[in-house]
C-alpha positions, 0 to 999 in steps of 0.5 A: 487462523490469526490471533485473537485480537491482532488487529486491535494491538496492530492499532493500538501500536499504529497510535501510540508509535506515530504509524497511523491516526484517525482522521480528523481524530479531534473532531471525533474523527470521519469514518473511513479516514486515516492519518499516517504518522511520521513512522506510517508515512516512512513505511509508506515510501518505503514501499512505494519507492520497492515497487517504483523501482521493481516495476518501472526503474528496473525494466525498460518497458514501463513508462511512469505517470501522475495524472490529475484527480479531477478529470473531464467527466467524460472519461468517467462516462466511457468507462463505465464508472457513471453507469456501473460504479456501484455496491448494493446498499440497504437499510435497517427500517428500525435503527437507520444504519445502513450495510452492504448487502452482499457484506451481510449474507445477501446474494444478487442471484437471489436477492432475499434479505430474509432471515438477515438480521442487523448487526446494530439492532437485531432486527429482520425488517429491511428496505429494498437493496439499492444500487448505490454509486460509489464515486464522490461528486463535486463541482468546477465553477465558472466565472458566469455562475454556472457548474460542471459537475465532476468527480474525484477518480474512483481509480487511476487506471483511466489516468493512463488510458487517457495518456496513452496516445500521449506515451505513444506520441512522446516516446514511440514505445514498442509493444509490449510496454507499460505505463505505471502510477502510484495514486489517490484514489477515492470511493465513497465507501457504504462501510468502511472497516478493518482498520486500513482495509476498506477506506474512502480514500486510499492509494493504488500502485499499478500499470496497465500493460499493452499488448496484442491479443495473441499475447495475453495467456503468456502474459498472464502468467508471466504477471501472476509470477511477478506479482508473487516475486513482489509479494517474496520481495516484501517478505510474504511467504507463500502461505500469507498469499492466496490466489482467487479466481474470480468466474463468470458473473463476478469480474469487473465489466471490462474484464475478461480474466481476473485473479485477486490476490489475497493476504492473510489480515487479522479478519481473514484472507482478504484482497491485497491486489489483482491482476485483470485482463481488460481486453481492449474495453477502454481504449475503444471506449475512448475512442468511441467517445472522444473521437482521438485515434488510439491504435497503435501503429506496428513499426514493422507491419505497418498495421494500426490497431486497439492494444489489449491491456492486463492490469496488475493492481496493488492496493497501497494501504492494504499492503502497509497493514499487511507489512505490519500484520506480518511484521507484528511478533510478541515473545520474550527477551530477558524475561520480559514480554515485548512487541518487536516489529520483524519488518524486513530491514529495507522496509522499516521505518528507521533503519538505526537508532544511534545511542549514548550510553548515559545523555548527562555526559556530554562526551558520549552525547558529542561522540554519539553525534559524531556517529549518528552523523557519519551514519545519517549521510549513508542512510538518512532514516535513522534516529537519536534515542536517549531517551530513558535508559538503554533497556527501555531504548531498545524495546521502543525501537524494537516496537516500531520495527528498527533493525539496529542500535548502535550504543556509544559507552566509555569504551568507545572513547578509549577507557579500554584502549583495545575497544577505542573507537568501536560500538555496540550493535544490537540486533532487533530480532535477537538481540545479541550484540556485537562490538565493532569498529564505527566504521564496520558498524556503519558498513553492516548498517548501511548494507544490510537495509539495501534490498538485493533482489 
């Protein structure tokens, strides 16, 4: 079980170290809204750019997009999404507050909300559970007055099945391949909670893999290993990571196999991401409904027909939470207590922080300079701290997850002629120290943030 009240010091620590807000927080905030922060923006990319690499830079298969938010209508129609889009939602007669249904003990199989008592209230009396459309409309004017309504995406997978003839005709990939995005996505959630967890806007990293349908078993589990690959990659071990069959009755519409990963969160082993066999239900559906032929044409065969697709999906808010709810360790250094944050190197926001020993003399500060530029041109996330003495430096940087320090002192400008040109390098998780040369201290720094896998 995780600790008591973890994930209220994960938000805490988000807040006061700049990783993450509350949107709008002046304004007394907007449910289900969050802001990332200088250090949440950083780990962001950070995972982003691991995923981006690991799914699509680093094979030859995949083809990346960004396709547009807004989107005709129709797609939304073909999908499925206008019709089925929807969680089940009640109300509390006695105080108004409104819940998921099936987050509060009800079941669609039996669809009693009896003996269900409000968590606000305590009361048992409750409307009818409704079906409640998840997506967000808006509108697209037009010069002569007249509206169309459309909506924000509830996810980016349509992105890529409305493109695929376009991949098809651009590139003339053979099967299988795949065609990847990282994008926003939105869901007008009835109760958003847990922090990041469940939000009303969120990103998703994922692919939608083409293939014949003789192919999907072995492509299956090909996938389900590379989704756990990526979990190792990020630092999970395989007790942070449960897989969870979803059966008969439960899967999406398009859906023939599902697997949902989940993490190990504060509140319990949750859903990190997913990977879905979704047959060939969209492409036939968009060419039922937009007319455009979208088989794939076999080079060799020269036979035409609809692709079926697997879908691993990587939810991206939840996999910072879960970076963070891994990272986040209380000990003792010193006979202090202190929070470091253990995130593996190539993750962390800030990957050094360069430091003079003393900021009132200004032949260290001019010296740290020195270092702190020579560092930055090897790895740009790093960051000058002189703030407060060097022992309050490293506790703040070990707070926000930062690997190294690097600490300029009179040695390094010669007091002792045997450490001239040398600096201290402190070491997050232990804190030992190490006296090197600033150019072998650039050198471990720069390697060791490099994610080798």
């Amino acid at each position: 079980m995780a600790e008591d009240g973890l994930m209220e010091k994960i938000v805490s620590l988000a807040k006061r170290r700049g990783f993450i807000y509350q949107g709008s927080e002046i304004y007394g905030g907007l449910a289900g809204t969050w802001d990332y922060g200088p250090l949440g923006v950083a780990l962001k990319k950070n995972i982003e750019t691991l995923w981006w690499r690991m799914f699509v830079d680093g094979r030859d298969d995949m083809y990346g997009i960004d396709s547009a938010i807004l989107m005709n209508p129709k797609v939304w129609e073909a999908s499925g999404h206008v019709g089925g889009f929807s969680d089940p939602l009640v109300e509390c007669k006695k105080c108004h507050s409104r819940f998921r249904a099936d987050q509060i003990g009800w079941t669609e199989s039996n669809n009693q909300m009896a003996g269900i008592a409000c968590s606000v209230c305590g009361s048992s009396d409750w409307t009818e559970v409704k079906r409640f459309n998840m997506m967000f409309r808006t509108s697209v004017g037009s010069v002569d007055g007249t509206d169309t309504t459309v909506y924000l995406r509830p996810e980016t997978a349509q992105g890529m099945f409305v493109n695929f003839k376009n991949i098809i005709d651009s590139f003339h990939p053979r099967l299988p391949f795949g065609i990847a995005q990282i994008g926003r996505n939105f869901r007008n959630e009835i109760a958003p909670r847990d922090f990041i967890f469940r939000v009303r806007e969120l990103e998703i990293m994922e692919f939608e893999y083409f293939i014949e349908e003789k192919m999907w078993q072995d492509q299956f589990e090909y996938w389900r290993k590379q989704m756990h690959a990526w979990f190792a990659a990020l630092g999970f071990s395989a007790d942070d990571i449960r897989e969870e069959e979803i059966g008969d009755g439960d899967r999406a519409h398009y859906s023939k196999r599902t697997i949902d990963f989940h993490f190990k969160y504060p509140h319990k082993f949750d859903e990190i991401g997913g990977l879905a066999y979704r047959t060939d239900f969209d492409l036939k559906n968009h060419i039922e409904k937009s007319g455009e032929d979208l088989r794939y044409l076999d080079p060799v065969t020269n036979e035409k027909f609809v692709p079926h697709v697997l879908e691993p999906t990587f939810g991206l808010g939840r996999h910072v939470l879960a970076a963070m709810v891994k990272a986040f360790t209380e000990d003792e250094m010193g006979g202090e207590s202190r929070i470091v944050m253990k995130l593996p190197p190539h993750l962390a926001p800030i990957k050094a922080a360069v430091s003079p020993l003393l900021k009132n003399k200004p032949e260290l500060v001019d010296k740290a300079r020195e270092v702190y530029t020579a560092l930055k041109k090897e790895v740009p996330q790093i960051m000058w701290d002189d703030n407060g003495n060097i022992g309050k430096r490293y506790r703040r940087q070990d707070e926000i997850g930062t690997p190294f320090c690097i600490t300029i002192d009179f040695d390094t400008l010669g007091e002792n002629p045997e450490l001239a040109d040398t600096v201290t390098l402190r070491y997050r998780d232990t804190g030992e120290q190490e006296r090197l040369s600033i150019t072998d201290a650039i050198k471990k720094v720069s390697e060791s943030v490099k994610f080798i896998g």
